[in-house]
N, C-alpha and C positions, 0 to 999 in steps of 0.2 A: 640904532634904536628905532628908525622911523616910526614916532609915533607912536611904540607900543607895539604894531600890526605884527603876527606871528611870532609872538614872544607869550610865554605862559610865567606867573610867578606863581611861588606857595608860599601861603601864607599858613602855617600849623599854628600858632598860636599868637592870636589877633587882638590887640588892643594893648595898652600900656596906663599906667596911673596918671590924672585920676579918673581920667573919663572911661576906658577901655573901648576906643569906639569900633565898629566891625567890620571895617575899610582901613585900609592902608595911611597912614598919615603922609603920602609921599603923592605924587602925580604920575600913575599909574596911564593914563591915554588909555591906549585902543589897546591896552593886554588883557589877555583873559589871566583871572583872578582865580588860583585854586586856594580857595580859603577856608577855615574854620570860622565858626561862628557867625555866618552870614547871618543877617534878617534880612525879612521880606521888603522893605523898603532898601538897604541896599546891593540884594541881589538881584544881578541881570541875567534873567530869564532865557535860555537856550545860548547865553555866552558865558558867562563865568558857569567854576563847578562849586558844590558847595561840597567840603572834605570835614574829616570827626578832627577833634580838637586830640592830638593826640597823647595817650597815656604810657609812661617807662613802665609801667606795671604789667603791659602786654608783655615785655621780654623778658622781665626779669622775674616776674613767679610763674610757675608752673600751675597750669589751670589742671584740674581733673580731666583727661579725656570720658569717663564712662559715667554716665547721669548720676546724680547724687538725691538723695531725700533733701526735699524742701520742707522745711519746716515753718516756715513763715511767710504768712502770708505776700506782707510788703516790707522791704529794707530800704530804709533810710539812711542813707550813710555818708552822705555829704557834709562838710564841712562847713563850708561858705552861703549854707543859706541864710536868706536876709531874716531878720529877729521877726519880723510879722511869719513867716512861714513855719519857723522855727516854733514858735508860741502854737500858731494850729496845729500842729503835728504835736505837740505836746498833751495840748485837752485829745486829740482824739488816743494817744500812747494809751490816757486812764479808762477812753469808753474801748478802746478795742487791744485789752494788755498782751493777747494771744494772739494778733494777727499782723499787728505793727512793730517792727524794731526800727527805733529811733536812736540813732548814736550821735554821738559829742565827745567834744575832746575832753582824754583821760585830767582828771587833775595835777597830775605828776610831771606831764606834757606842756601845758599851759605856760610854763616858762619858756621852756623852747622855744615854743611857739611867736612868744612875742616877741625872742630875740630875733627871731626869722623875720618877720613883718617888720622889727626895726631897722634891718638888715638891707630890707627892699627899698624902706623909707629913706634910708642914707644912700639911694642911688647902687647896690651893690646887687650882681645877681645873684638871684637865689630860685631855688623851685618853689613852684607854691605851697602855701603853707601845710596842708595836712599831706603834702608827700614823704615820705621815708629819707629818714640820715641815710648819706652814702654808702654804697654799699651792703647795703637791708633790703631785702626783697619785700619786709611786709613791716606795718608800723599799727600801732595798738591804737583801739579805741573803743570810748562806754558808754554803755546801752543806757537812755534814760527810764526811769529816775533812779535804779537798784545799783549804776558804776559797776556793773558787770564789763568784764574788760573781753572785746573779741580782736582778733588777727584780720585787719585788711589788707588784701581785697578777699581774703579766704570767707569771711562771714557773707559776702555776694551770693555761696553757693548756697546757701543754706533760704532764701530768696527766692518763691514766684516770681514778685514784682519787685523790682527796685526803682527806686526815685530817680530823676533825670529832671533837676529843677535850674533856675534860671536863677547864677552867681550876679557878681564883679560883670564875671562874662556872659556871655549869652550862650557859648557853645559851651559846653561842659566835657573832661574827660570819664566824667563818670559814667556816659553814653558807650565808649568803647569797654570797659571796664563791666560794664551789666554785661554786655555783648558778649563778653569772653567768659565770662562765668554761666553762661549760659540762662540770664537772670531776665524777663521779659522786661524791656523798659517802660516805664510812663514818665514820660515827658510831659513838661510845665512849660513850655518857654514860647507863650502863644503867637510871637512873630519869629520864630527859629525858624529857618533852611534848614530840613535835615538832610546829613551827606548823601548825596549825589540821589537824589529827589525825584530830579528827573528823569532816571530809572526806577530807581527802587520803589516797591509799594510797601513804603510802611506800616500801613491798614493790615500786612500782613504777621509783622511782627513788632509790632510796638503799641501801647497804648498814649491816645493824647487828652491831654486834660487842660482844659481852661485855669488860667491861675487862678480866677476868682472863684473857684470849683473845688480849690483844694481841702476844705470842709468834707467832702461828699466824698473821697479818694478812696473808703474802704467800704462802702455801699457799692459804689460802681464795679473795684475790681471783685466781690464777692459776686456779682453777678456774672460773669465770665465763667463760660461751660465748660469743666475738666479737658471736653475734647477740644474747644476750642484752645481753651491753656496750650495742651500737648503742640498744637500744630502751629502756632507762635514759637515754643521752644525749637521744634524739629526745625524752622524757618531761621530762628537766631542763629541755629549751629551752620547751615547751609551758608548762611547770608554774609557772615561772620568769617567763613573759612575762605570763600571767596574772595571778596572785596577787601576786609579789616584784618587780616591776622598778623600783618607786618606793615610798617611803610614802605615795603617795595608792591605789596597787593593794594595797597591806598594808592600809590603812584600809576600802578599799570593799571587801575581801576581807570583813574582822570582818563589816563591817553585812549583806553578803550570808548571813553563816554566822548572825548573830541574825535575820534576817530569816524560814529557812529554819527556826528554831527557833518565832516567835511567828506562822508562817502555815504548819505543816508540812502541811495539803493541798495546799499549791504550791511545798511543797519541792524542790529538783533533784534528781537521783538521781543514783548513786554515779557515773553511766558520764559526767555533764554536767559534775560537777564535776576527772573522771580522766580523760576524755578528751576531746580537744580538737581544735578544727573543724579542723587541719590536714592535709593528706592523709598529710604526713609522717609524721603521728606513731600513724596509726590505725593501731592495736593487730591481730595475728590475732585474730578472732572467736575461732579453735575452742577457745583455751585461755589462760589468763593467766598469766603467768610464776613460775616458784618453787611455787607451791600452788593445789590447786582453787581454781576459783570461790566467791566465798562463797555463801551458801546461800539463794538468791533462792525457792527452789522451783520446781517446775514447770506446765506448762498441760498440760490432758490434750485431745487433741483427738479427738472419737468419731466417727467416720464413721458414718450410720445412713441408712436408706432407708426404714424403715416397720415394723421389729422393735419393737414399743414394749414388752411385756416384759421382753424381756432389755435395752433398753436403760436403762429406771427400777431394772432391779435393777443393773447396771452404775453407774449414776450413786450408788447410794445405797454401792455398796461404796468406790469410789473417794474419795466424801466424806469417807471413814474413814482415807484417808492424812495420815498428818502434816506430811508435803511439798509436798501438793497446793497450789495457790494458786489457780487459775482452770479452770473447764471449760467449753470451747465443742463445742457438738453441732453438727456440719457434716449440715444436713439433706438429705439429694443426692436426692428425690422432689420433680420438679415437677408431677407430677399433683396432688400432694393436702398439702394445710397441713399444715406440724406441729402439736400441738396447744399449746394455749393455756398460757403459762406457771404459770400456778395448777395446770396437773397435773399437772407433775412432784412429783419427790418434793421433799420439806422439808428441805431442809440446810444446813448452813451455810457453804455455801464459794459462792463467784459463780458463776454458771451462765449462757453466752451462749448463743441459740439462731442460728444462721445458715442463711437460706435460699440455696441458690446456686440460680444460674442454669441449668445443665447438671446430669447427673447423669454425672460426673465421677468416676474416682477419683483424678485428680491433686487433685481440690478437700482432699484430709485435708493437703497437703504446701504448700497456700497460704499465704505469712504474711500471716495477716490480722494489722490492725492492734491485736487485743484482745489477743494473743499479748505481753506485757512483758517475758518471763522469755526468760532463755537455752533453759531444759530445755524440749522440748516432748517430750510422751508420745503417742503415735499409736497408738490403739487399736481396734479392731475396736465393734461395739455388742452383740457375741453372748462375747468371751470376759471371762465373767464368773465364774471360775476362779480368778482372780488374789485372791492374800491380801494383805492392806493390807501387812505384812510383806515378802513380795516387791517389791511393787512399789516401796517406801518404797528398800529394799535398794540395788531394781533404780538409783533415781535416786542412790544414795551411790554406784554404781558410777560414774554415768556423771559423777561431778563429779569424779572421779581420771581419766576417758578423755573428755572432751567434746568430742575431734576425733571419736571414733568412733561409728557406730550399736550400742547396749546394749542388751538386751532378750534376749525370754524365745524364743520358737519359732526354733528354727537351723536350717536347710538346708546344704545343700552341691553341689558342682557336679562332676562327672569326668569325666574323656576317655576317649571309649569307641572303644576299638580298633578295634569289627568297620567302625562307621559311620563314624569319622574325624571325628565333631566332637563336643561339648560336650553332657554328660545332666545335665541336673536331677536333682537327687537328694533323696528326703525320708526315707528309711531313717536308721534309728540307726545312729551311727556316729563313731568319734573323733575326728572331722575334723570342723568348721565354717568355709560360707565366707560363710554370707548370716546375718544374724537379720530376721525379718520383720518388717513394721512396723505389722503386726496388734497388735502388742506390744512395741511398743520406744521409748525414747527417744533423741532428737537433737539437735544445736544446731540452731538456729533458722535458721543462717548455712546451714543446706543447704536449709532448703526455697525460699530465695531462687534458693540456684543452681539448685536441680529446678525451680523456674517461670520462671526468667527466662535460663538460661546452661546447660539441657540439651543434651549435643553431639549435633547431628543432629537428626532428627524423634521421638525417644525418646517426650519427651513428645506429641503428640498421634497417633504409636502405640500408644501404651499409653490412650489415651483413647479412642481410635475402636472398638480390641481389648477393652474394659474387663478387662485382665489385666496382672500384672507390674509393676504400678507399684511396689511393693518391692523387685521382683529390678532396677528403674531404679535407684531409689536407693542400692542396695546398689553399683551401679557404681560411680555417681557418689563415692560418700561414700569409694569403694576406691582408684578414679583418681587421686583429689584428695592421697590421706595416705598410698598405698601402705601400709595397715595395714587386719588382719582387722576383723571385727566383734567383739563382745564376745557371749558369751550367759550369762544371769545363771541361778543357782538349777537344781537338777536336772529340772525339771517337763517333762514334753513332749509328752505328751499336752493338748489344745486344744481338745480339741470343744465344743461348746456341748449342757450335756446338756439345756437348756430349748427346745435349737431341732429340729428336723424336719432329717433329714437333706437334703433335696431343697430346703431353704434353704439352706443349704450352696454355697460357689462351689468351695469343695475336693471338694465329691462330684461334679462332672462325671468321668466317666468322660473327658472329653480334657484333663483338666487338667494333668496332668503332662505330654502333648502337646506343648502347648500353653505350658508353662513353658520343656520343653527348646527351643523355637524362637525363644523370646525369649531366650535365654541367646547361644543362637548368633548370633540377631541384632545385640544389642548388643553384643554381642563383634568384630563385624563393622563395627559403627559405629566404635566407637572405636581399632581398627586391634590390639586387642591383649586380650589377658585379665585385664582390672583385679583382678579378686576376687585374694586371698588366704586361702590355708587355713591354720587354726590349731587348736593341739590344745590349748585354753583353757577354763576355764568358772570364772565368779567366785561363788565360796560363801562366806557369814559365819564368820568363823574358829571360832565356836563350834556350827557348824552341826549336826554331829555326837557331840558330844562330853556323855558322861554329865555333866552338870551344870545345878543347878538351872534352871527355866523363868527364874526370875526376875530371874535375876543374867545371863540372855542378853537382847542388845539384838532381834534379831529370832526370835522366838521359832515363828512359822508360817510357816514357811518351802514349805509345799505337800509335795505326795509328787511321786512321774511321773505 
């Protein structure tokens, strides 16, 4: 036994009368706890697992494999809820008689039933009370207040949302049981562990509600967007087939989750264990539902060609964000080596150097495969201007917009009357339609499309012309969301005051030419004017405001 240490127990169905507590009544030491029904006060946190309370109803009826009509909004189908939940669910059955089924036991049953609960009372086992006599796949029960009599768990299908409320127990089998019928849960049971938590993102497929919120249950779920519906269900079936379908996928779930604890260099990552290999159920890249992204950080990627200067002092400012997580330097000179990794500067964050092939500017927008993070940052190797503050900012922006391109330098585009087509435009001005990607951050999911699903010859125009490859993107990323860019912080002036103007690709005298012609062009391509102008700019709410440096989170925020 020594003390528990490398021993696991399971605990499927946790507590006993009359207390039901949600820990073991026994002296458990140093073992991890696979249990059902955990709360938050006594689960331990990256040591025990928290597992579903589990239902015979998963093996013994046969679920519909191919989607079913829902006809109702939310099923209630529980047995065991306490008389106070019971009674609101009741007044709300009269205000919403079309969108709520509430069931209770048939009259005819009632006896049974009590024999059953005397049954337990005399010490003798029994299943709980509203499960099925042996040998019954499914047991009857009626809808309040008409005793309309339906088949459970088969009335589950019929289900959006089904109830997931807090018995006797804290862990409920009715959790598995919505799961399987493919019925979205909303869970009541405001200090529940749900199973194995610390994977799964349930934000993804389950609704949570405050118990003292249970009033408000059919305003809240009426507000839930069809498509987001769909992609909760496509998520239950995925999550479900995985993890829950048997207690031998519950089981090999646990050992995968301690596995991923006792070798976490070969841990899975969040997106292996939440999203899953079916086409159906892949997620939009640009944004995850209900709340940003969690906060992965971002890769900064440096286009450079031979500034080594500004590019080491670039490198050592950016080390200095707190969000940063990887930076790769796309080196686009095939005449001459980069230099040897001992010379750059000393910092602490991972530094890849990449040589390409061509000297490309679509090479800043390739996903290489070093790239892990959502956020990519695209940067110039000369604007080295940017305050850790800004840019940290810049990346909190983009995790509230991550369909969109964020960042710091904004252009804009107008229609110029005398000429009849599309000007470029770099003047100040109220209006933003492009942010350049000299300085900006993007989802990752666009540089796929700019390399591989550019419409037309865009991309190896923009490569041959070596100009415009931001005002491409800018299309592309506008096409796609029909939504502006974002431009962060006041700042807008860019030059590089370390660089020589005649280094510069903005000091051609044809360059604004030369941009107006790409605009037209690809405006030409794509059969229509994707850009949209917007009169936006995202600043730290304390950005101006007389009040201590210290007590603001971004405090260098830059001048213009």
């Amino acid at each position: 036994w020594e003390n528990g240490e490398n021993h696991l127990i399971f605990n499927f169905l946790p507590g006993t009368r009359p207390d039901y507590s949600t820990v073991l009544d026994v002296n458990t030491d140093r073992a991890i706890i696979a249990g059902a029904g955990f709360d938050s006060w006594t689960y331990r946190t990256e040591f025990d697992v928290s597992v579903p309370v589990y239902s015979a109803a998963l093996e013994e009826y046969r679920w519909p494999e191919q989607p079913v009509d829902r006809t109702v909004l939310l099923v209630a189908a529980q047995l065991n809820l306490f008389p106070r939940q019971f009674r609101i669910l009741q007044e709300l059955t009269y205000d919403y008689p079309n969108e709520l089924l509430l069931l209770q036991r048939c009259p005819t049953t009632t006896a049974k039933v009590d024999e059953l609960a005397d049954l337990v009372a005399g010490g003798q086992q029994s299943d709980e009370a509203h499960r099925p006599p042996a040998g019954s796949t499914e047991d009857v029960r009626c809808s309040f207040p008409h005793g309309n009599e339906h088949e459970y768990p088969a009335l589950l299908t019929t289900g959006t949302f089904c109830l997931v409320a807090r018995g006797v127990r804290l862990g409920q089998p009715a959790l598995l049981e919505a799961m399987a019928a493919g019925c979205i849960p909303v869970v009541m049971a405001d200090n529940y562990v749900l199973p194995f938590a610390d994977r799964l993102d349930w934000e993804l497929l389950a609704v949570r509600l405050h118990e003292t919120n249970l009033h408000t249950i059919v305003p809240v779920l009426r507000a839930i967007s069809a498509e987001r519906v769909a992609e909760m269900q496509a998520q239950i079936r995925s999550v479900y087939r995985r993890y829950f379908a048997s207690l031998d996928r519950i089981v090999l779930t646990v050992l995968e989750q301690l596995n991923d604890r006792i070798f976490p260099h070969r841990s899975r990552t969040y997106l292996h264990w939440n999203v899953g290999p079916e086409a159906g159920v892949t997620q939009n890249p640009l944004f995850l539902p209900l709340i940003a992204p969690k906060a992965q950080g971002f890769t900064a990627v440096i286009l450079t060609y031979d500034r080594l200067e500004s590019l080491y002092i670039l490198i050592q400012k950016l080390a200095t964000v707190p969000s940063l997580q990887k930076m790769l330097v796309v080196w686009n000179n095939q005449r001459k080596a980069p230099p040897h990794p001992s010379l750059f500067p000393k910092i602490g964050k991972p530094l890849k150097i990449i040589q390409t092939a061509a000297n490309r500017l679509s090479n800043r927008f390739y996903p290489y495969e070093e790239i892990e993070t959502e956020a990519i940052l695209t940067i110039d190797d000369d604007i080295v201007m940017l305050t850790a503050d800004e840019l940290d900012f810049g990346y909190e922006v983009w995790r509230e917009y991550p369909d969109r391109i964020v960042g710091f330098p904004s252009r804009t585009h107008v229609w110029d009357n005398a000429t009849g087509r599309w000007r470029y435009e770099s003047e100040w001005t109220n209006q933003i339609s492009m942010v350049l990607t000299g300085a900006a951050f993007h989802h990752k999911y666009w540089s796929y499309l700019y390399t591989h699903a550019m419409p037309g010859n865009i991309k190896e125009w923009v490569d041959e012309h070596m100009n415009c490859e931001d005002i491409a993107m800018n299309f592309l990323v506008s096409n796609v969301t029909n939504k502006p860019p974002i431009k962060v912080a006041p700042r807008k002036k860019f030059k590089c005051p370390e660089c020589t103007n005649n280094e510069m690709l903005s000091a051609d005298l044809n360059h604004m030419t030369e941009r107006t012609a790409c605009i037209n062009r690809f405006a030409e391509i794509y059969g229509t004017m994707p850009l949209r102008t917007v009169e936006f700019r995202a600043d730290p709410v304390l950005f101006k405001d007389n009040f201590p440096e210290k007590l603001k989170r971004f405090n260098d925020i830059g001048s213009l």
